[in-house]
C-alpha atoms as a printed R data frame, in Angstrom:
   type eleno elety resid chain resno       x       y       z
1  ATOM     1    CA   UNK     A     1   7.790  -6.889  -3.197
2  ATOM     2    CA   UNK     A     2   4.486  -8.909  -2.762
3  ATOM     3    CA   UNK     A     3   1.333  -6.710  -3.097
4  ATOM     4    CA   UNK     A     4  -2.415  -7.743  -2.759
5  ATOM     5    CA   UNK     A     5  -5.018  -4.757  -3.284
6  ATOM     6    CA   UNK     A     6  -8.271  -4.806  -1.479
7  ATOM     7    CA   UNK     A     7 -11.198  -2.478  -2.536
8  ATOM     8    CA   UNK     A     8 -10.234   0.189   0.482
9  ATOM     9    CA   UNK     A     9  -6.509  -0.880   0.825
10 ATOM    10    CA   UNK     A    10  -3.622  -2.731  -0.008
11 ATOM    11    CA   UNK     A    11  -1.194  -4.327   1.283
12 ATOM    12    CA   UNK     A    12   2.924  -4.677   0.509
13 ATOM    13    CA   UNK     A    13   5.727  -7.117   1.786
14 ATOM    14    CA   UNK     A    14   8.724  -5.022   1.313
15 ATOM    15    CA   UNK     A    15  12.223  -5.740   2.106
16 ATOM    16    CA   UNK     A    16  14.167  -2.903   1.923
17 ATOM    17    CA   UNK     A    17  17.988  -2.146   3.400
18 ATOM    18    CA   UNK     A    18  17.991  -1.016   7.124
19 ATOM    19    CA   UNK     A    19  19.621   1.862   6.708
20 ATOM    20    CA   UNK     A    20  16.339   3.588   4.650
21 ATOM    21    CA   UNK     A    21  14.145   5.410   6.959
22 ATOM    22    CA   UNK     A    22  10.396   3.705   7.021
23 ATOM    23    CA   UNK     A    23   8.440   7.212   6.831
24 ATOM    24    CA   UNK     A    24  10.754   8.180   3.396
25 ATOM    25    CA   UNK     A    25  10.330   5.169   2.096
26 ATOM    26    CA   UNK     A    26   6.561   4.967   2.596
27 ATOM    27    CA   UNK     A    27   6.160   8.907   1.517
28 ATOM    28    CA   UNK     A    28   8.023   7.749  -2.066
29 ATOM    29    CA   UNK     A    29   5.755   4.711  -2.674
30 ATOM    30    CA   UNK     A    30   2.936   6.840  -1.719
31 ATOM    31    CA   UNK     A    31   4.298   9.671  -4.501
32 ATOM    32    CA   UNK     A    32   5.457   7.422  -7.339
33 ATOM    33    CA   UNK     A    33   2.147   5.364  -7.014
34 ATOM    34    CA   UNK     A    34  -0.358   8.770  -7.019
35 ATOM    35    CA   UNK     A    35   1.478  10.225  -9.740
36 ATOM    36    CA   UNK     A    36   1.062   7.000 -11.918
37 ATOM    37    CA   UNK     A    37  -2.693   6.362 -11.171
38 ATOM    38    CA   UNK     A    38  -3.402  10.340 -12.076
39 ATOM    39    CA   UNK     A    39  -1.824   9.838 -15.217
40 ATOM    40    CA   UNK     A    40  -2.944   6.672 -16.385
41 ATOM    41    CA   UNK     A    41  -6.783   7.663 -14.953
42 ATOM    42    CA   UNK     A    42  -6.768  11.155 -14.875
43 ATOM    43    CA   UNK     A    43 -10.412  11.051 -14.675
44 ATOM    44    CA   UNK     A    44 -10.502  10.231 -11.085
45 ATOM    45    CA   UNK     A    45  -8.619  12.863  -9.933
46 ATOM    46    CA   UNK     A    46 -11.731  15.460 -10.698
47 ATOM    47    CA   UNK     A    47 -14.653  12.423  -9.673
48 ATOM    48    CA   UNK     A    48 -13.020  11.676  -6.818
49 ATOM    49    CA   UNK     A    49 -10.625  13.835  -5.251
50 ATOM    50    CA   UNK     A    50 -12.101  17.374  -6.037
51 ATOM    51    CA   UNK     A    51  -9.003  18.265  -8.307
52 ATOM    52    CA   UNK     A    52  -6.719  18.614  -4.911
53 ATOM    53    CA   UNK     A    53  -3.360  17.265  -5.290
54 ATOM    54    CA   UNK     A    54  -4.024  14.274  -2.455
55 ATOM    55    CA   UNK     A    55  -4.612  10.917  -3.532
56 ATOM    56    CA   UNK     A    56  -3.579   9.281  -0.247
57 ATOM    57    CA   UNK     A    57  -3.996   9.738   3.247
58 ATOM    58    CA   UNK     A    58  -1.159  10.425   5.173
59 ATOM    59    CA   UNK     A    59  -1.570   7.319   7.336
60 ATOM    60    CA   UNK     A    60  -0.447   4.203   7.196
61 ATOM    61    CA   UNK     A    61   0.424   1.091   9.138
62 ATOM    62    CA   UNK     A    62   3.380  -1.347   9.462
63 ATOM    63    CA   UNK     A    63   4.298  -4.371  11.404
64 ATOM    64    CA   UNK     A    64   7.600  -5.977  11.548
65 ATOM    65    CA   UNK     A    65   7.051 -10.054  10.726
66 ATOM    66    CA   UNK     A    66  10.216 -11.581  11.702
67 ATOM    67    CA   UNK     A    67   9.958 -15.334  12.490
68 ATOM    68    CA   UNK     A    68   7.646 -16.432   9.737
69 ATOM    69    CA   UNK     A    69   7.623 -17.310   5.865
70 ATOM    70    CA   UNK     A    70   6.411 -14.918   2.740
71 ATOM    71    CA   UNK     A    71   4.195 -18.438   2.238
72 ATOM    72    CA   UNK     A    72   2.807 -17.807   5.981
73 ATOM    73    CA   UNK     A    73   2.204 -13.883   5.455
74 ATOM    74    CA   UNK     A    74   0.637 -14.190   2.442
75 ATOM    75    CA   UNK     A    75  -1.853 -16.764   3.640
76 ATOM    76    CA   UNK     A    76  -2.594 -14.350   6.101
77 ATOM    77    CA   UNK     A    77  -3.302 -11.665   4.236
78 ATOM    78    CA   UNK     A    78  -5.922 -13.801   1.874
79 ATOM    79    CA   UNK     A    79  -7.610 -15.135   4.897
80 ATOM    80    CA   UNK     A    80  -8.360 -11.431   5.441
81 ATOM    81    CA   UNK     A    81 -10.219 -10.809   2.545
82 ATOM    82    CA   UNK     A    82 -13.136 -13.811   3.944
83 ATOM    83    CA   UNK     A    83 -12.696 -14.089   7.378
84 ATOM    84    CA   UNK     A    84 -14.678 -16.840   9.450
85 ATOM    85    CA   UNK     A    85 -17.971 -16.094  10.792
């Protein structure tokens, strides 16, 4: 897994076996990850998040990339971060 966090997001190149269904798999990162930021900074729990049990939105986006390199995606993904103007 390749992971790049942005101040609002972040974004992951998974691979993962085709038989796992996208929305489980996406609901367990989402779990595993909250659980570990609350406990290592359970200060922003109460600062930020009013003491409710959410620390993500239910949202989130994929796109298949077949056809290109890691090397290509990734490259992508920084160019995001500054685009041109």
């Amino acid at each position: 897994m390749i992971s790049m966090a942005f101040s609002d997001h972040c974004h992951l190149l998974i691979e993962f076996k085709p038989d796992v269904q996208l929305s489980k798999l996406i609901a367990n990162l989402k779990i595993v990850s909250s659980r570990l930021i609350r406990k290592e900074y359970p200060e922003l729990s109460n600062k930020y998040f009013y003491g409710k049990p959410h620390f993500w939105t239910g949202a989130y986006f994929v796109a298949s990339c077949g056809g290109v390199t890691v090397e290509q995606l990734k490259a992508y993904v920084e160019k995001q971060k500054s685009p041109d103007k």
